[in-house]
C-alpha positions as CSV (number, residue, x, y, z in Angstrom):
1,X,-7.7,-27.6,-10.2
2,X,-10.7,-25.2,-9.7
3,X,-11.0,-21.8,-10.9
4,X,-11.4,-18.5,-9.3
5,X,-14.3,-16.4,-10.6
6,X,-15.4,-13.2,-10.2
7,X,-18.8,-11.5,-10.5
8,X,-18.8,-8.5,-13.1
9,X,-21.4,-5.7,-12.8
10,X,-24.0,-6.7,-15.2
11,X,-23.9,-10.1,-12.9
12,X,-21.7,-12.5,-15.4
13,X,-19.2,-14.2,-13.7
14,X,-16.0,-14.9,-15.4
15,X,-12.2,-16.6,-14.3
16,X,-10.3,-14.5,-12.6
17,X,-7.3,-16.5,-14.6
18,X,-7.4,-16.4,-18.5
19,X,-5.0,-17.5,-21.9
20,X,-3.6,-14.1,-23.6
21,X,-3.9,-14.8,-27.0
22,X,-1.3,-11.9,-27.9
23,X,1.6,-13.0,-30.3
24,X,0.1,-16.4,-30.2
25,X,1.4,-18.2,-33.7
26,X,-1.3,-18.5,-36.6
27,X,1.0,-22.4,-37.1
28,X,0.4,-23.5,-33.7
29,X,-3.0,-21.0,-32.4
30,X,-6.1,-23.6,-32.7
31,X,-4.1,-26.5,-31.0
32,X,-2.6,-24.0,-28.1
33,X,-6.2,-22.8,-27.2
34,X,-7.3,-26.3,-27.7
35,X,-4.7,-28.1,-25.2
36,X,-5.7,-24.8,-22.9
37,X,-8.7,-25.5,-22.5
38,X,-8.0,-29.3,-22.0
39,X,-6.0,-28.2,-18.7
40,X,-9.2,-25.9,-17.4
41,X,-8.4,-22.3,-18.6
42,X,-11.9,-21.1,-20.1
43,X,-11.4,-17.3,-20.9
44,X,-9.3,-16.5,-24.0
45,X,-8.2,-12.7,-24.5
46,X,-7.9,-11.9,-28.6
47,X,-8.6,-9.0,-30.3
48,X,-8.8,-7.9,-34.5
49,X,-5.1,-6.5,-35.1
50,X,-3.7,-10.6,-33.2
51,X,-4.7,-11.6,-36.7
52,X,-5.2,-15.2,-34.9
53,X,-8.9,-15.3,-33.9
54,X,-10.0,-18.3,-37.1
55,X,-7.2,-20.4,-35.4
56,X,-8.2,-19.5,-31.6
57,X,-11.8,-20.0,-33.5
58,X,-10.4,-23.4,-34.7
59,X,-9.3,-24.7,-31.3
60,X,-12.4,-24.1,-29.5
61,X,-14.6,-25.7,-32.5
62,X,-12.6,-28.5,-31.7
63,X,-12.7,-28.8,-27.9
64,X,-16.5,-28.5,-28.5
65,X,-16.9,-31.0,-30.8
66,X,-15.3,-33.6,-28.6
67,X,-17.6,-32.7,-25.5
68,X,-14.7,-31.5,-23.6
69,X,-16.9,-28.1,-23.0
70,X,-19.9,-26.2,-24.2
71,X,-19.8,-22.3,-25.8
72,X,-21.5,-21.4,-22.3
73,X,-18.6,-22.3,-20.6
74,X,-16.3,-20.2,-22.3
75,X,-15.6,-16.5,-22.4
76,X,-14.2,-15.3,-25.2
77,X,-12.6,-12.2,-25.4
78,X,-11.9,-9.9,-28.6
79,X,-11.6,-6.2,-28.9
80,X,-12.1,-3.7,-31.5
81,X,-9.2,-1.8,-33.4
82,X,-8.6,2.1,-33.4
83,X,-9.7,1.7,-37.5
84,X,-13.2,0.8,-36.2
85,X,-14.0,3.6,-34.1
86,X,-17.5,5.0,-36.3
87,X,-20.3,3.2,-35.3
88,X,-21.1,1.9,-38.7
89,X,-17.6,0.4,-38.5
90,X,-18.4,-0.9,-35.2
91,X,-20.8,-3.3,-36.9
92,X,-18.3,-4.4,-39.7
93,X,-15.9,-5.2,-36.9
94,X,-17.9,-7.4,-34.8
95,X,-19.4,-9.2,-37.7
96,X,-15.8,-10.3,-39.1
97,X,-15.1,-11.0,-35.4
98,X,-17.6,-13.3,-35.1
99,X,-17.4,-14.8,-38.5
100,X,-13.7,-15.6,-38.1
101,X,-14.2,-17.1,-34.8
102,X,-17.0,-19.0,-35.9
103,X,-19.2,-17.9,-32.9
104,X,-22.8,-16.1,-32.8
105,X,-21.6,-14.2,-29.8
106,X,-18.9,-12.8,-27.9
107,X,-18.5,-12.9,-24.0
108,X,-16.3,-9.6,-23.7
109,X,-15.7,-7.1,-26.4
110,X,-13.3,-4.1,-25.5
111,X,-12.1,-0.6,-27.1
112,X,-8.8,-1.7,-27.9
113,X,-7.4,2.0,-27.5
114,X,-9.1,5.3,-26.9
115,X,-7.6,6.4,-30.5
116,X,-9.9,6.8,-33.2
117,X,-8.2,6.3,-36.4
118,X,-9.2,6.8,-40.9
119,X,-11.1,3.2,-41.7
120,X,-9.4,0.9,-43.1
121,X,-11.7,-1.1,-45.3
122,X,-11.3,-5.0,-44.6
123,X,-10.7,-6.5,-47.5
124,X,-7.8,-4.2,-48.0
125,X,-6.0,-4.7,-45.2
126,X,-7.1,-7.5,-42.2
127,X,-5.9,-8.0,-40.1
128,X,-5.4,-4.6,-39.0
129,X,-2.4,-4.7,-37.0
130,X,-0.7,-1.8,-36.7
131,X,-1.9,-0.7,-40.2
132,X,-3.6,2.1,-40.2
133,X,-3.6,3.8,-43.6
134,X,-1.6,5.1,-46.6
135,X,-0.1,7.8,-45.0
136,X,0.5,6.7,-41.5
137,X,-0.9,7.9,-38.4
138,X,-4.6,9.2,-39.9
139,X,-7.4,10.2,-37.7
140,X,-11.4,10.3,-37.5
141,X,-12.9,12.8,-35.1
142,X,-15.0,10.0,-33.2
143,X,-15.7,10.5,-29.9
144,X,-14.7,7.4,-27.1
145,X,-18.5,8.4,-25.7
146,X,-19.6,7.6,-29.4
147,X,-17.9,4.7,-29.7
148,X,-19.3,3.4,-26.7
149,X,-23.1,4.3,-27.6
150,X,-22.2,1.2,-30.8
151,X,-21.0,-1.2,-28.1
152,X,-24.0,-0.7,-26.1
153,X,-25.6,-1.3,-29.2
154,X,-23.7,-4.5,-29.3
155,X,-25.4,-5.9,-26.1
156,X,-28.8,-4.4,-27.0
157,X,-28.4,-7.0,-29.9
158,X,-27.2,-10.0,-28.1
159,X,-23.6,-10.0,-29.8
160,X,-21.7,-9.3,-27.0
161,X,-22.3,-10.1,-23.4
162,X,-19.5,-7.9,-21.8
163,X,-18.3,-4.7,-22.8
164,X,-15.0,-2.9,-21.7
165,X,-12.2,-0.2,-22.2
166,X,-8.3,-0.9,-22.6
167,X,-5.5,1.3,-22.7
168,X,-7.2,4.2,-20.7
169,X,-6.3,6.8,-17.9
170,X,-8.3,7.3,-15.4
171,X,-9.8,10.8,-16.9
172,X,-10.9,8.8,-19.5
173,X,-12.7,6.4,-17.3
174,X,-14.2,9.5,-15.3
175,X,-15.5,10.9,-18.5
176,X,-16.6,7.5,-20.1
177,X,-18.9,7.2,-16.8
178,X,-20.3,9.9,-17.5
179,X,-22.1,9.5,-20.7
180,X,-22.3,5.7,-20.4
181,X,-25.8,3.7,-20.3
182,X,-24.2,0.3,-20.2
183,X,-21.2,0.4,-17.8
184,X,-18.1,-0.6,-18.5
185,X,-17.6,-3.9,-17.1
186,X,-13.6,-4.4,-17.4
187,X,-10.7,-1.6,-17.8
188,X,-7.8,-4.0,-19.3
189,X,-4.4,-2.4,-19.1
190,X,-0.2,-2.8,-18.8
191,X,0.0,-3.9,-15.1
192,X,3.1,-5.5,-13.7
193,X,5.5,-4.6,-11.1
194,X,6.9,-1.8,-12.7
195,X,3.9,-0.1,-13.6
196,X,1.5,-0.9,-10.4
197,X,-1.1,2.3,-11.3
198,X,-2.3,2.4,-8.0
199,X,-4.9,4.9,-8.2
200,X,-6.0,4.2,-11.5
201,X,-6.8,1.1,-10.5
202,X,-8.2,1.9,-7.1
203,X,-10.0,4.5,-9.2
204,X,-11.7,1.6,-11.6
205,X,-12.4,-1.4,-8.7
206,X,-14.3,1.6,-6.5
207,X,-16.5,2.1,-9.4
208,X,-17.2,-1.4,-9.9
209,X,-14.8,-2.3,-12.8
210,X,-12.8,-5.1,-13.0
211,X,-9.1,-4.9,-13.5
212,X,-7.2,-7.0,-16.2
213,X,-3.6,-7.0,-15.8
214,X,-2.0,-7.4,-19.5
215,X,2.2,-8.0,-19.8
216,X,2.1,-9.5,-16.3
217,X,5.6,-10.1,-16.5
218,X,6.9,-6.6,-17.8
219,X,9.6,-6.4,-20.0
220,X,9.5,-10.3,-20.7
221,X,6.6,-9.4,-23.2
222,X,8.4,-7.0,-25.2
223,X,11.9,-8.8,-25.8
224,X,10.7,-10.7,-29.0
225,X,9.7,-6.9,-30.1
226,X,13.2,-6.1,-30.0
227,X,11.9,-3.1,-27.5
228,X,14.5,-0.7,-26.6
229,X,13.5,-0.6,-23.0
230,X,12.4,-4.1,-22.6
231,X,16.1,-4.7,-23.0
232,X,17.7,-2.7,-21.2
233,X,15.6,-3.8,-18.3
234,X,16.2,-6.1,-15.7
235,X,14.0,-8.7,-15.9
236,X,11.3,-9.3,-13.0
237,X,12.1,-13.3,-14.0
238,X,15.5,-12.2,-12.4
239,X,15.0,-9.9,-10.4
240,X,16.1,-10.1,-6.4
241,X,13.2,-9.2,-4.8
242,X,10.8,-11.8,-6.8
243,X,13.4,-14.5,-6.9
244,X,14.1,-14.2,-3.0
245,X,10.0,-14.1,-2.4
246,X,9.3,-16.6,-4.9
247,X,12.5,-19.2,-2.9
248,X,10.6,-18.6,0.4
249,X,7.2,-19.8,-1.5
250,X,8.7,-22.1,-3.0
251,X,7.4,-20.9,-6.1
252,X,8.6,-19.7,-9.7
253,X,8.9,-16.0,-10.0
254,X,6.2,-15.8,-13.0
255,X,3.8,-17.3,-10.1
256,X,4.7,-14.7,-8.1
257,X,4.4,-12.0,-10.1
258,X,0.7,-13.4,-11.0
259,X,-0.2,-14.0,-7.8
260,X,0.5,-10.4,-6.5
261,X,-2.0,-9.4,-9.3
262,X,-4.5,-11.2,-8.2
263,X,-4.6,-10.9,-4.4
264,X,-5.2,-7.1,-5.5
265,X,-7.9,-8.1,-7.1
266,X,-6.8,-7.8,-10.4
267,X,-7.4,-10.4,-13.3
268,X,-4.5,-11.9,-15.6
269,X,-3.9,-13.0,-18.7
270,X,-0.4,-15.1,-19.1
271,X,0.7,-16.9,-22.5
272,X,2.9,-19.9,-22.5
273,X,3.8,-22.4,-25.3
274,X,4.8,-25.2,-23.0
275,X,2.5,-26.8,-21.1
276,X,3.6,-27.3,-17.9
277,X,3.9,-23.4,-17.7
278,X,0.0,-23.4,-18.8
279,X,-0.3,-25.5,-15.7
280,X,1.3,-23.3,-13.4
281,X,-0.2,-20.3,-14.5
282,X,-3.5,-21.6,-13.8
283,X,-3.1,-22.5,-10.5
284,X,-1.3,-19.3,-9.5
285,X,-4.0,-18.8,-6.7
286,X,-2.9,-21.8,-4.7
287,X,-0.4,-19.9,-2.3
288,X,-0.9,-16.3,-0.1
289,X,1.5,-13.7,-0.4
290,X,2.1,-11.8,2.9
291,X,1.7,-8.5,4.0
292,X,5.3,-7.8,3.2
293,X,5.9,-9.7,0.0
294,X,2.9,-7.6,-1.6
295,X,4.3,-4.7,-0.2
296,X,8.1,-5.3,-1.5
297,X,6.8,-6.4,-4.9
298,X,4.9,-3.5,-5.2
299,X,7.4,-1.1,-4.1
300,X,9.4,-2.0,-7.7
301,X,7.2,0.7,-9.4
302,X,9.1,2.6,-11.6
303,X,6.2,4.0,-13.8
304,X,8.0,2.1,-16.7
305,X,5.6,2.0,-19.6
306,X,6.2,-0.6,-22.8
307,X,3.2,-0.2,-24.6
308,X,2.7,3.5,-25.3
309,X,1.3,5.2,-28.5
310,X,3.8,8.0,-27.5
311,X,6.7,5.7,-29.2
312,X,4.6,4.5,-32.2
313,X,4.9,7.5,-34.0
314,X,1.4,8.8,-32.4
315,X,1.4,11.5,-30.3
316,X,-1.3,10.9,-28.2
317,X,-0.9,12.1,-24.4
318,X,-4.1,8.5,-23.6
319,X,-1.6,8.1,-20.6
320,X,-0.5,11.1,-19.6
């Protein structure tokens, strides 16, 4: 099965189709990525607060030992928590980054969230998580356009390839633009059919930034969360509309749901633990949708958020 790339703005090309490594288990992490990249996937999405990346390290050390790739043929993926926002932290973060994954670069490097938050010094508390400090919810005043100066930083000094934003509205892209010298070469947010943001994403492709789609599959991601609204939502596994589009396709409803992502261009990131899953995630881009399946599909839009800082106890209007 081949690939589908596409060509960022700094001219890297990446898959279109990569291995979230989200809520992947520390027990089972380095042989997962390992088997994953033994079926083809070759982009891996982690970040700091996964508190997985020596084991995702593990699993590609191994896959390159045995020939079955080189480092250039990967792209791996990490991003920085809201605890890292100074620029002198910046530097911490990346260097544990790349310790724990054993790497001397990354391929893509994103601002987690657009939430600057009080330091949290590493060998008190990493990973991160959702930790972030004593007292709770604790801020630094550190601009995102700050921030973003360190990243540049981090491709001026050959640590980082890519660099991207996550978690942001589009007036945060607008400003971001504004101040930027590098960029950004990804926005990576919650995409599914239940939260389409059509113009935010219109928004980011017309200025040259690729999309990644994260919780593909909606509330599906958010059940082992014991989210509120993850449960009392029907899933998009089960829901009519997919399940009579995915029957005439022929197709499961998770392919489906994939592959209406990425015939809008969009990039995904799916998880599985079972490998034939794996296998049927990665080949989402072997059937067309028509006209009217994208249209019906996308017409589920409720504007139904899971992953909002608005219900962690932080008031922050990043998606308003």
């Amino acid at each position: 099965m081949s690939q589908v790339y596409v060509t960022l703005n700094n001219g890297i090309k990446i898959p279109q189709v990569g291995f979230g490594c989200w809520k992947l288990v520390n027990e089972v992490a380095a042989d997962q990525i390992y088997e994953a990249i033994k079926i083809g996937y070759r982009l891996f999405d982690g970040a700091q607060d996964y508190g997985n990346e020596k084991e995702i390290g593990q699993g590609i050390k191994r896959a390159i030992k045995e020939g079955i790739v080189k480092r250039e043929d990967l792209v791996v993926v990490s991003k920085l928590w809201n605890s890292f926002h100074d620029p002198k932290n910046v530097e911490v973060a990346i260097n544990k980054v790349l310790s724990d994954l054993d790497l001397d670069y990354l391929d893509i490097f994103y601002i987690h969230f657009p939430i600057a938050q009080k330091f949290v010094p590493i060998e008190k508390k990493y990973p991160p998580g959702f930790y972030c400090g004593e007292n709770g919810w604790e801020f630094e005043d550190v601009p995102l356009s700050v921030t973003w100066k360190a990243m540049e930083n981090l491709v001026d000094q050959g640590k980082v390839k890519s660099i991207g934003i996550s978690n942001c509205n589009g007036a945060l892209v607008q400003d971001l633009l504004r101040s930027a010298r590098i960029k950004p070469q990804l926005l990576q947010i919650e995409h599914h059919p239940y939260l389409v943001q059509p113009r935010l994403v219109k928004y980011a492709q017309d200025n040259g930034i690729h999309v990644v789609a994260y919780s593909s599959f909606g509330p599906q991601s958010f059940l082992e969360l014991d989210h509120p609204k993850a449960k009392d939502t029907v899933s998009l596994f089960e829901h009519d509309t997919i399940k009579e589009i995915a029957a005439k396709h022929n197709v499961s409803t998770s392919k489906v749901l994939l592959r209406w992502a990425t015939q809008n261009g969009v990039l995904v990131i799916p998880k599985s633990n079972r490998k034939e899953r794996l296998l049927e995630n990665f080949s989402v881009n072997d059937f067309q949708l028509d006209e009217e399946d994208m249209n019906k599909i996308t017409g589920l839009d409720m504007n139904l958020r899971f992953n909002d800082p608005w219900t962690w106890g932080a008031e922050i209007p990043t998606f308003v």
